[in-house]
N, C-alpha and C positions, 0 to 999 in steps of 0.2 A: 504494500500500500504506500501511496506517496501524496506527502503531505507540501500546501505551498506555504510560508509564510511571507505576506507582502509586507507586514512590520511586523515590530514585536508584540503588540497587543492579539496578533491571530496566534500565538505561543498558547494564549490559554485554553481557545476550543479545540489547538487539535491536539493539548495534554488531555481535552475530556475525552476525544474521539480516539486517541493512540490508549490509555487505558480500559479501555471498551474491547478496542480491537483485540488487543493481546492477550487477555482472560484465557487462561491460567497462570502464564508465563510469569513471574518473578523477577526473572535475572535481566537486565537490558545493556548491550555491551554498544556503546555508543562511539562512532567514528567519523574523523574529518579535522580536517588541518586546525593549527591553532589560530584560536579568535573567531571561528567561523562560528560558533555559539553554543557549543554542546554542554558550560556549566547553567549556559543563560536557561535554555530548554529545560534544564534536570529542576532547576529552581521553579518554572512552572507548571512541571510535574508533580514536584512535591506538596506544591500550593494547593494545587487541583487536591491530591489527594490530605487538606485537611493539617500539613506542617505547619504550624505556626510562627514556630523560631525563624531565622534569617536561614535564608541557604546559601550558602557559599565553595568554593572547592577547596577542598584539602589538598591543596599540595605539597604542606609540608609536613602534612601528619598524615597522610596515605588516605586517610579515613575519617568521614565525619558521619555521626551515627543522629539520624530523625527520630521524631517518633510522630505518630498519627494514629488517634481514635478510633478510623476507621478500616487502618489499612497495615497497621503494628507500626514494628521499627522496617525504618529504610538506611540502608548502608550507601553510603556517594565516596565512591572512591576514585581518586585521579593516580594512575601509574603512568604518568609521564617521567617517571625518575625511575622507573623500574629496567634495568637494565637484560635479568634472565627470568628462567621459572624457577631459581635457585631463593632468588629474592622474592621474590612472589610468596612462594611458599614460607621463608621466612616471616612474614608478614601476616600470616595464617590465612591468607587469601583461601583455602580450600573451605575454611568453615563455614566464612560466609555465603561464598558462591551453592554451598551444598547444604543450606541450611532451609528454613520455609521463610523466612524474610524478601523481600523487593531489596537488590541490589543492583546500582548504576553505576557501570564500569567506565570510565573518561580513558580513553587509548587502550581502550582493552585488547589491541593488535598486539601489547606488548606483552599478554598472557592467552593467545587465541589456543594456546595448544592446554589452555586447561579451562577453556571454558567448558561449561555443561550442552549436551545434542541439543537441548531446548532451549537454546538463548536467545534471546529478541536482538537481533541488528538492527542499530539504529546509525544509519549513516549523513550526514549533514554536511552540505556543501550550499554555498551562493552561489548564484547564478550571474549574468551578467548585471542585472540591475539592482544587484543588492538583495534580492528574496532569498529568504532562506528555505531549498530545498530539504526536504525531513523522507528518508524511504525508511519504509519498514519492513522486515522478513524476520518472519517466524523458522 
């Protein structure tokens, strides 16, 4: 499925339409160059589902843990500093990813070989005029 965003304000209906979509799925491993928007997207995904706190990326703590009333805890992790799946696993990357929680992988390229069969790709690229293209495959 492919989502257009012509500003940021379409971020929020198609966080309600991309959690719709993906029902069951948990794990969302999100991809695309940096700046193109994928902590801005995660922030109103979390929104959508109910996180109150600020959202922000963790980049320098690997991991920043939500919670939500309606949807538990969501784990938002940025492995842009992750160099193997040596570090990964250091990090106990396996817990989460294999756990029932919602976790949002930021360059999860940099752990593809241990994600789960059922992960949500979410890939994010601008197009010519500045929209932000959103594809999604189960």
């Amino acid at each position: 499925m492919t989502f257009t965003a012509y500003s940021e304000k379409d971020l929020k209906a198609i966080s309600v339409e991309l959690l719709e979509y993906i029902q069951p799925h948990k794990i969302l491993a999100f991809y695309g160059e940096m700046g193109v928007g994928k902590t801005t997207f995660i922030s109103y995904l979390a929104k959508t589902m109910g996180v109150e706190e600020q959202v922000s990326s963790p980049t320098y703590g690997y991991v920043n843990e939500y919670v939500s009333k309606d949807f538990g805890k969501i784990y938002h992790f940025d492995l842009y500093r992750i160099n193997s799946e040596e570090e990964a696993y250091n990090i106990g990357i396996e817990e989460y990813i294999y756990d029932e929680n919602y976790v949002f992988l930021e360059w999860a390229e940099n752990i593809e070989n241990l994600l789960p069969e059922d992960y949500v790709r979410v890939e994010i690229s601008k197009n010519q005029n500045g929209d932000r293209i959103i594809e999604v495959t189960l």
